[in-house]
C-alpha positions in Angstrom: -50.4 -39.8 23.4 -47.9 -40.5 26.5 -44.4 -39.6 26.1 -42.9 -42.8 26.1 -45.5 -43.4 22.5 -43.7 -40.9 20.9 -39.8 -41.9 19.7 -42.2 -45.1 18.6 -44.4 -42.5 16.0 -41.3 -40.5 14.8 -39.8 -43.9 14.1 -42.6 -45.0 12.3 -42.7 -41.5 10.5 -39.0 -42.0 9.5 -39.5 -45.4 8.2 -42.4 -44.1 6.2 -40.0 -40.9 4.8 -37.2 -43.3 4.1 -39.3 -45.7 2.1 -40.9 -42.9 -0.2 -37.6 -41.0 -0.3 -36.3 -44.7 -1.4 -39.4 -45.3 -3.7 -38.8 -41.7 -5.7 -35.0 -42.4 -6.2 -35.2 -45.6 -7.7 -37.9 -43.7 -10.0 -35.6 -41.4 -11.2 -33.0 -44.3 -11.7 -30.7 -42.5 -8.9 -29.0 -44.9 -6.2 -28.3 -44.0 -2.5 -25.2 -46.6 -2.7 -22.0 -45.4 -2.4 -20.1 -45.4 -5.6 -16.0 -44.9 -7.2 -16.0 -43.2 -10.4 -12.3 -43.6 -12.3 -12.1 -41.3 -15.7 -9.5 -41.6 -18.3 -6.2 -40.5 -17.2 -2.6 -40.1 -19.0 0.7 -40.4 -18.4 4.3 -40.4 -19.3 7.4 -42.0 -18.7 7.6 -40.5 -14.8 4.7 -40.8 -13.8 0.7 -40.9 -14.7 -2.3 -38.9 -13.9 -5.6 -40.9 -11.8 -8.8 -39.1 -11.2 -12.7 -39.9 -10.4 -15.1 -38.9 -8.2 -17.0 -40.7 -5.1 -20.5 -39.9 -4.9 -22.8 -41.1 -1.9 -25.7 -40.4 -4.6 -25.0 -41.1 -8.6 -27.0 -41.6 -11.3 -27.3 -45.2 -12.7 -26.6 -45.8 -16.5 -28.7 -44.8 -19.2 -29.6 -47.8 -21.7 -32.3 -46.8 -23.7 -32.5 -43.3 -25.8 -36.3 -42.7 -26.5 -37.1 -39.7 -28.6 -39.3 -38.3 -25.4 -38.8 -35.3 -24.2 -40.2 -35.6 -20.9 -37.4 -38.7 -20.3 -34.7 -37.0 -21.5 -35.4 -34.2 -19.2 -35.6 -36.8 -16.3 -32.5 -38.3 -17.5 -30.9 -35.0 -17.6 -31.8 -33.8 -13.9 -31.1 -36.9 -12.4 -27.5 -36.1 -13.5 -27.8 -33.0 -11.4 -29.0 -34.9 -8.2 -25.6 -35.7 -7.4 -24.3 -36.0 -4.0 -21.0 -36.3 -3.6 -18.6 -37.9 -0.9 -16.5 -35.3 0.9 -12.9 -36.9 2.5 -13.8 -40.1 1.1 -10.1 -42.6 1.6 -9.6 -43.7 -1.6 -6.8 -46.3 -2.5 -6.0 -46.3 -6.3 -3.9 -49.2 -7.2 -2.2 -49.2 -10.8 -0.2 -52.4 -11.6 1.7 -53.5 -8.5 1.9 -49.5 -7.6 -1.1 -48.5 -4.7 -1.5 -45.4 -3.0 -4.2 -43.7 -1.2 -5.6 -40.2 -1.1 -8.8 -38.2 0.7 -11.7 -36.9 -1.7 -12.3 -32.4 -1.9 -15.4 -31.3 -0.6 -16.8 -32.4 -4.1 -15.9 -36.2 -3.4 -13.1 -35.4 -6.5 -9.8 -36.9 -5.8 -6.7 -36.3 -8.5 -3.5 -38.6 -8.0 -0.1 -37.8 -9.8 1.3 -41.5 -9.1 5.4 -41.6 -9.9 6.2 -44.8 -11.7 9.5 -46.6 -11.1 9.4 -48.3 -14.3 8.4 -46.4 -17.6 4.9 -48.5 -18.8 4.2 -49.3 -22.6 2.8 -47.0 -24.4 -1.1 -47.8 -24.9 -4.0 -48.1 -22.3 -3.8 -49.6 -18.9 -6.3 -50.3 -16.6 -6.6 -48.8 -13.6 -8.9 -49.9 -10.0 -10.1 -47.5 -7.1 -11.7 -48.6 -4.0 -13.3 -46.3 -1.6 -12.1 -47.2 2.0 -14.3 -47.5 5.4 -11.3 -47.2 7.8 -13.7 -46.3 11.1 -14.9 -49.8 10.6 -12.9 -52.9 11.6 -11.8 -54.5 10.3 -11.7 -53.0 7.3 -14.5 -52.5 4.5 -14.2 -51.6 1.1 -17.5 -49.6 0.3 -17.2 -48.9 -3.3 -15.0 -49.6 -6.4 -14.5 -48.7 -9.5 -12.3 -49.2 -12.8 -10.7 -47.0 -15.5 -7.9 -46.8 -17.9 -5.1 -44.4 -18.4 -2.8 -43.7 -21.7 0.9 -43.2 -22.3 0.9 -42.2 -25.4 2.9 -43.4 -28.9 5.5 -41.1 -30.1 3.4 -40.1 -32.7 3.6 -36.7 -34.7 1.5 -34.5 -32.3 -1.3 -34.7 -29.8 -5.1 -32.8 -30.2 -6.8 -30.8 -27.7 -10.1 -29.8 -28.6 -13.4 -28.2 -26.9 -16.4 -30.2 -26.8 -19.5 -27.6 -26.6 -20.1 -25.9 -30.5 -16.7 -27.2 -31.3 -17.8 -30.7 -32.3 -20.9 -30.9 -30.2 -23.6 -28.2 -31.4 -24.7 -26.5 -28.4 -25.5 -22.8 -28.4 -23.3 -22.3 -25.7 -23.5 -18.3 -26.5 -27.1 -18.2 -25.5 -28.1 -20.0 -21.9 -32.0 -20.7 -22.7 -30.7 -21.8 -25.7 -27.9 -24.1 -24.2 -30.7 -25.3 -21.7 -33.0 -26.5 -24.1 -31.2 -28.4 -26.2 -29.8 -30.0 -23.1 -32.4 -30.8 -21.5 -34.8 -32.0 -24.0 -32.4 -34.0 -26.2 -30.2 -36.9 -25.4 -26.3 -38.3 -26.3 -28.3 -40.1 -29.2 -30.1 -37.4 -30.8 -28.1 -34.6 -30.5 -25.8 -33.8 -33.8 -21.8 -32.8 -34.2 -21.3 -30.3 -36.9 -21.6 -31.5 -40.3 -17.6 -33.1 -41.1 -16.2 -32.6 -37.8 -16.0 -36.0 -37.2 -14.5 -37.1 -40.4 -11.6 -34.2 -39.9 -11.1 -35.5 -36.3 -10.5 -39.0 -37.4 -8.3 -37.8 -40.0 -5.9 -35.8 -37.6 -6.1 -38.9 -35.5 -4.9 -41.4 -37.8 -2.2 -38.7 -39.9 0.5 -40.3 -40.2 0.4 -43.0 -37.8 -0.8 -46.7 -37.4 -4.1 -48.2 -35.8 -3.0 -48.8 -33.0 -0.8 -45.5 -32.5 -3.2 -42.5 -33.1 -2.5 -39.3 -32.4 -4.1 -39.1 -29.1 -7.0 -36.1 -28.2 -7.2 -34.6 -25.2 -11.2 -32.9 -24.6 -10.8 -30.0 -22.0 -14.3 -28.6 -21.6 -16.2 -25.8 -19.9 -18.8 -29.1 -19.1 -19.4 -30.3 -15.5 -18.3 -33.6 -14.4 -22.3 -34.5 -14.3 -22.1 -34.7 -18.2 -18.8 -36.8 -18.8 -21.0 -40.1 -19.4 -23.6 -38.1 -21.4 -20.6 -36.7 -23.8 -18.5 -40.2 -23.8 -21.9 -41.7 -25.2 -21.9 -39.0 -28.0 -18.5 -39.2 -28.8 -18.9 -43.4 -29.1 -22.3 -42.8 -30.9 -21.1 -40.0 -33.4 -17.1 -42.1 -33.9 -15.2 -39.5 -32.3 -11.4 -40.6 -31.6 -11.6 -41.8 -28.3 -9.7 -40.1 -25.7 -9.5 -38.5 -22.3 -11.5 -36.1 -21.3 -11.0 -33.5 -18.6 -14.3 -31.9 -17.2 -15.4 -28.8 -15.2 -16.5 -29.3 -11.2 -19.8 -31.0 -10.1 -22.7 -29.1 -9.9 -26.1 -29.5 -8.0 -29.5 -29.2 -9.5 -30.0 -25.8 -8.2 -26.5 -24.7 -10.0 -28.0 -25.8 -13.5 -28.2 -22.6 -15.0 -24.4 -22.1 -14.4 -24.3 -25.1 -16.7 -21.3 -24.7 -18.9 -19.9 -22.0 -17.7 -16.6 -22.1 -15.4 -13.7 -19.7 -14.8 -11.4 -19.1 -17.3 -8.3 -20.2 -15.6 -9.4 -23.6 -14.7 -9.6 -24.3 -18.4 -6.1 -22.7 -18.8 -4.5 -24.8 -16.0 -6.5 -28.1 -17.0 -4.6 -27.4 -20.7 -1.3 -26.4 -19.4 -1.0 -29.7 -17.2 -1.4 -31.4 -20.5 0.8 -29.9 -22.6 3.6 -29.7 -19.8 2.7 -33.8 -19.2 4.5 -33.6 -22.7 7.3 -31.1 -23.0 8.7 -32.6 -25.9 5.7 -32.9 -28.3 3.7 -31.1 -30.7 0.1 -30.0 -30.0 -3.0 -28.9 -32.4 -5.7 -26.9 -30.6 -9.2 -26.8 -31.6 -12.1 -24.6 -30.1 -14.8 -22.2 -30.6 -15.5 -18.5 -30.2 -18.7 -19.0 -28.5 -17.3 -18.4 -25.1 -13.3 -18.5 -24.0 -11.3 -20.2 -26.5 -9.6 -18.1 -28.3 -8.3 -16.1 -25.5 -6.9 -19.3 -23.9 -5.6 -20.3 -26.7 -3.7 -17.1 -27.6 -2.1 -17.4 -23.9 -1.3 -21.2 -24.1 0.5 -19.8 -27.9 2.3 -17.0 -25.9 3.4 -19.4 -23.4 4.2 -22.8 -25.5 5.0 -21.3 -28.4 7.4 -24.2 -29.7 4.6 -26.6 -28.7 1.6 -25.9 -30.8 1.4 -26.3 -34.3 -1.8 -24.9 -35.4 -5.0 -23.7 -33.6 -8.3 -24.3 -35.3 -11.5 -21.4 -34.1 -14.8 -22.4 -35.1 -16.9 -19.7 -36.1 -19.9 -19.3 -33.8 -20.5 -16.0 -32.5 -20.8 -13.0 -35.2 -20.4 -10.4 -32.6 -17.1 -11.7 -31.0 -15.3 -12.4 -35.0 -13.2 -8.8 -34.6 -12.0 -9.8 -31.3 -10.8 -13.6 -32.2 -9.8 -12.3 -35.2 -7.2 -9.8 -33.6 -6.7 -12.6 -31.4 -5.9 -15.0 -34.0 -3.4 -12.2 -35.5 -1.4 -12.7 -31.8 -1.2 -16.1 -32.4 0.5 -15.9 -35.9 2.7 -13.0 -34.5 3.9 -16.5 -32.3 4.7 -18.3 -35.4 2.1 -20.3 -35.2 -0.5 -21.2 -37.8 -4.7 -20.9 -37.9 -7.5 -21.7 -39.2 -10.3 -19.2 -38.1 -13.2 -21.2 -40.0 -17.6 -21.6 -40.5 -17.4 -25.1 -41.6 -15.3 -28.5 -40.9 -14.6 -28.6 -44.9 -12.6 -25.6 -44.4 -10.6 -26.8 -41.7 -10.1 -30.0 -43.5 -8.7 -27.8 -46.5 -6.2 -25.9 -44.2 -5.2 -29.3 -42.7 -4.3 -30.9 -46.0 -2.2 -27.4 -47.0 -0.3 -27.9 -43.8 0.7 -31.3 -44.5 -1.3 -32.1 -41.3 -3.7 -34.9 -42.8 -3.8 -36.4 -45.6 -6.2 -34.9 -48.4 
């Protein structure tokens, strides 16, 4: 072979590599395209919350939930093959408001956007486009839409953990955790047995249909999972509502699935309730991992805030600890429910004059 055949076979070589890499993707249902993701945000009167993630590499949407074990492990990694896009320009227009901002190393941008006008209560729609500004003229490579809420001025606002709070998951134990993830789906996984019917009741207490008391869900979960859970939630009739996610993760972080630091959960839950320094909050969580720990500190911290704080009972060996945990929280004034089953939490609702019975 002569030196000049050479760039012509590595060529040839990197067409071949491109077309099986290309071949294998669309296998797994992943696309190479580059793509805007907008979650739910929130607001207030001053100003609203925007936030998504641009990913050079995403997974496309799941349609069909086969009981197959094998698919919904496929389904599951594929989630994991992320690749996101680093200092990504991303313009974010709301109404006739438009700013722009540059992605983190994990392609996640978060705007605080000041509004000059107080919106209407309810959901409004938000737009994201994902700017090529080394090209001219100007290209927009991606875009994507979402919605944010102001709120009604309705009797309090829910934040609740997802993972073995309404979502059984065996976060306690990783192989455990891991299984269930991987070889289920959003469609055959199960929420705890009246979970669902107490959440819909602390949604609609004392409010109309179209003012619920709105939930926040602040979980431990990566950002890889937040179409996976928004499926179970729709499937299973959770209230809808924003939910606020841990950071991406690649495949070969999967065993970390789940587990983040226990500030990030504390700050995610403090930029909530200080969105709303004049309401009323109800926590709910779980003591397979963090939760009541946070939750004592948000108590010591917003003590005139929170109304009640709900604990699932999970994990036998940690009950002494929540429960001298759950003692602080009173100490605050505030009320508990340190329970094994929704029905009792439903009780305790009704006796607070939280629900309806």
């Amino acid at each position: 072979m002569t030196l000049d055949q050479q760039p012509i076979q590595s060529k040839q070589n990197l067409s071949l590599k491109g077309k099986l890499i290309n071949r294998f993707l669309t296998w797994l249902r992943l696309t190479d395209q580059p793509v805007v993701n907008v979650y739910r945000g929130f607001g207030n009167a001053q100003k609203v919350t925007i936030h998504g993630h641009a990913l050079r590499r995403s997974a496309q949407p799941r349609k069909n939930y086969r009981n197959s074990a094998v698919v919904n492990l496929l389904a599951v990694l594929r989630l994991f093959l992320v690749r996101p896009y680093p200092q990504a320009t991303i313009r974010v227009r709301l109404g006739d408001h438009t700013t722009e901002i540059r992605t983190d190393p994990d392609g996640y941008f978060r705007i605080e956007l000041p509004l000059e006008q107080a919106l209407p209560p309810g959901w409004h729609s938000v737009k994201a486009q994902m700017v090529s500004q080394t090209i001219s003229p100007e290209t927009i490579l991606a875009e994507g839409e979402g919605k944010i809420l102001i709120p009604h001025q309705t009797p309090f606002l829910c934040i609740s953990d997802i993972d073995d709070t309404f979502l059984i998951s065996h976060s306690a134990t990783i192989g455990k955790r891991l299984l269930v993830l991987l070889t289920q789906n959003a469609h055959s996984r199960d929420p705890f047995e009246g979970v669902v019917a107490h959440y819909q009741l602390l949604a609609e207490a004392a409010s109309g249909p179209d003012a619920t008391n709105p939930f926040f869900y602040v979980s431990s979960s990566e950002w890889n999972l937040y179409d996976y859970i928004l499926e179970f939630s729709r499937k299973n009739g959770l209230p809808e509502g924003i939910y606020l996610l841990s950071q991406l993760k690649q495949l070969s972080q999967l065993l970390q699935t789940g587990k983040t630091k226990h500030l990030t959960k504390f700050d995610r839950i403090v930029r909530i309730i200080e969105t709303y320094p004049d309401r009323k909050f109800i926590l709910l969580g779980d003591d397979s991992q963090q939760d009541p720990p946070i939750y004592e500190s948000i108590v010591r911290h917003f003590p005139q805030q929170i109304l009640c704080v709900y604990i699932r009972r999970i994990h036998p060996k940690k009950q002494d600890a929540t429960n001298e945990l759950m003692k602080k929280i009173e100490a605050n004034g505030v009320a508990y429910c340190y329970f094994a089953n929704s029905a009792e939490a439903h009780r305790h609702s009704v006796e607070m004059g939280l629900v309806a019975s």
